[in-house]
N, C-alpha and C positions, 0 to 999 in steps of 0.2 A: 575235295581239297587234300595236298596231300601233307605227311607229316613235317616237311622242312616247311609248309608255309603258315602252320598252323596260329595260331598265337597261344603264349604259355599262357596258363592258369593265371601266374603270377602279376603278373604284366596287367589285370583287371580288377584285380583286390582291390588299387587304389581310386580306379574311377571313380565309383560311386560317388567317395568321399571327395574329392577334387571336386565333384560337379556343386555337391552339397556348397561345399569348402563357396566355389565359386558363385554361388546362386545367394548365399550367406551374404558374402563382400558386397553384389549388385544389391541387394537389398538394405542392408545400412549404407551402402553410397548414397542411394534413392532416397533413405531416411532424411541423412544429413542434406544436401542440396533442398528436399522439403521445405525442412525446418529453417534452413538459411536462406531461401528465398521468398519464406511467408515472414522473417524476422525485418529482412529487407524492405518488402512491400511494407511493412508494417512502419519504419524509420520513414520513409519516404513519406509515405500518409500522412505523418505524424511530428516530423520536425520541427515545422514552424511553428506549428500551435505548442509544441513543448517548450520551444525555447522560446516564444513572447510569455507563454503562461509563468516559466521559471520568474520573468523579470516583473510579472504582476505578483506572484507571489513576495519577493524583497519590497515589493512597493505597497502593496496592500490595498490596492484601488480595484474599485470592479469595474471590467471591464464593459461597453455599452450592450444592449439585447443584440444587437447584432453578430457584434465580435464577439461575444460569449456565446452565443446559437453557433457559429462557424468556429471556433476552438471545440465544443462537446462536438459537432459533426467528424470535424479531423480526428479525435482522439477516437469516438464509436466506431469511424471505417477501419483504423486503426487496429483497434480490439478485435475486429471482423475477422482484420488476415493473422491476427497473433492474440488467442485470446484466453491464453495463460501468462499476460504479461502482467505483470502486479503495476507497475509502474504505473501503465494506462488506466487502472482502474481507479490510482488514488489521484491520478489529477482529474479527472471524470467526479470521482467524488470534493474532490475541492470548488471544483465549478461548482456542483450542487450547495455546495455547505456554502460560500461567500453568498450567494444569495438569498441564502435560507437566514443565513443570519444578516443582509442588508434587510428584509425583511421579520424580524424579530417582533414586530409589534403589531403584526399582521400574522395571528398564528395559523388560518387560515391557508395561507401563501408558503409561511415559512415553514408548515409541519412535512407538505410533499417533498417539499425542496429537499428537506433536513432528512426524510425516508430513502432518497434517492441518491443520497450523499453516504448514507451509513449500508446502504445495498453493495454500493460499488466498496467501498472500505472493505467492507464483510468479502469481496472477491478478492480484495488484494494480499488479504490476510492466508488467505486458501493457497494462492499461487506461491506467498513468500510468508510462509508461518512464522518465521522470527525476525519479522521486520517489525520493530516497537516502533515506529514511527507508525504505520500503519495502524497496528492494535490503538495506538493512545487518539487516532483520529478516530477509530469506532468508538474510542471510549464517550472521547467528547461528543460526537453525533447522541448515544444516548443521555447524556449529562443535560445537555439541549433538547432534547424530546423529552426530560424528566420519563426516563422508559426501566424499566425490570431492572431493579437495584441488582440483581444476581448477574444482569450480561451486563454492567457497567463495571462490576467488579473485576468479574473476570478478566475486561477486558484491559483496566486499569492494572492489575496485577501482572498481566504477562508483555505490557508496555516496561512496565518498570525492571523487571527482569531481565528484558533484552536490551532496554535502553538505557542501563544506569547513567550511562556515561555522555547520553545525544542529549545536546541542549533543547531541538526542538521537543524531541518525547517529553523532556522534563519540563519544560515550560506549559505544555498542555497539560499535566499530571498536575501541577501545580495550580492551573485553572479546576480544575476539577474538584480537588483535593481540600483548599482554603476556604471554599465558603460551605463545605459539606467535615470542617477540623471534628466538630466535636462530636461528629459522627463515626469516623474516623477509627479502626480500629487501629490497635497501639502497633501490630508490627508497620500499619501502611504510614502512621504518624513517626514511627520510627525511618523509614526510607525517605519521607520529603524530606526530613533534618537534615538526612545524611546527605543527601542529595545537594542541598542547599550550603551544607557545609566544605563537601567538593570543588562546588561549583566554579571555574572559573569568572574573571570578573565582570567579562559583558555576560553570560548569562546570568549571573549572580544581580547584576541588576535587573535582568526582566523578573530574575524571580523576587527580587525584594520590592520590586512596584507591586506584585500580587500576594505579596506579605500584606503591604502595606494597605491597601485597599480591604484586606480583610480588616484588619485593625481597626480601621474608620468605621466600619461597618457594624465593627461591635461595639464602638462605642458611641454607636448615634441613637 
């Protein structure tokens, strides 16, 4: 080769790094189309059974063995293609928990149910650590299996932290909370006060129905 055709020095310094550069970029593209096509599959799976479950949730009826068998199968294939999604695990765990507790007098029935509802919580918590709605559904899962007063606390403590302000957090805090007052230590009997003193006024009535049934209670 001769020296007019040669190529400069200069002129290769930067390949290397353009390839890098470029092989970089294909690989977070590849990333993201992943992750936004397994997020995808995972809504597809999932939609219906989320959005009937949403409307069984405001209703509070369980749904029949059947339609509750096919709502957990949609939500698990779900979890299959997207299975750091907190979401899916706490309606998976509410499926569990509504039966565990149709089942309350059958503890037999209701303690699997109730293991299998505080399993998936426990994943939701991992995926979205500062979701109090999720913590205070672990909480209640062990409040319901009467389980290790130390992961009841815990989990009751960092519900309330993150959800001063969520009515649903606070209305299961308050289930938890009122029949175990005088147990109660004074900073957590200090936060349902305050809590209840916030409250606005539809929540302020769920939680003064579980004032109130504590009161009965103590004085029967």
């Amino acid at each position: 080769m001769s020296a007019g055709t040669r190529t400069p020095p200069n002129a290769l310094r930067g390949t290397p790094l353009r390839v890098l550069g470029a092989a970089l970029g294909c690989a977070l593209l590849a990333g993201a189309l992943y992750y936004g096509c397994r997020a995808a599959l995972s809504d597809v799976l999932s939609v219906r059974a989320r959005a009937e479950l949403a409307q069984i949730k405001l209703s509070g009826k369980i749904p029949p063995p059947l339609q509750w068998r096919a709502y957990r199968d949609a939500l698990q294939a779900a979890i299959a293609a997207a299975p750091d999604n907190a979401q899916l695990y706490e309606d998976v765990g509410y499926l569990y928990a509504m039966r565990g507790m149709a089942a309350a007098h059958f503890p037999e029935i209701a303690t699997p149910l109730m293991r299998e509802a505080l399993g998936n919580y426990q994943l939701a918590t991992r995926y979205r650590p500062l979701d109090s709605h999720a913590w205070s559904s672990v909480a209640l899962a062990h409040h319901y299996l009467n389980d290790d007063q130390a992961l009841l606390w815990d989990a009751f403590d960092k519900a309330m932290a993150y959800g001063a302000n969520e009515p649903d957090t606070q209305a299961a805090l308050f289930v938890i909370g009122m029949p175990r007052w005088s147990a109660l230590s004074a900073p957590r009997q200090a936060a349902l006060r305050a809590a209840y003193a916030r409250a606005r006024p539809h929540l302020k009535d769920r939680l003064t129905v579980l004032v109130e049934q504590y009161h009965r209670r103590q004085s029967m």
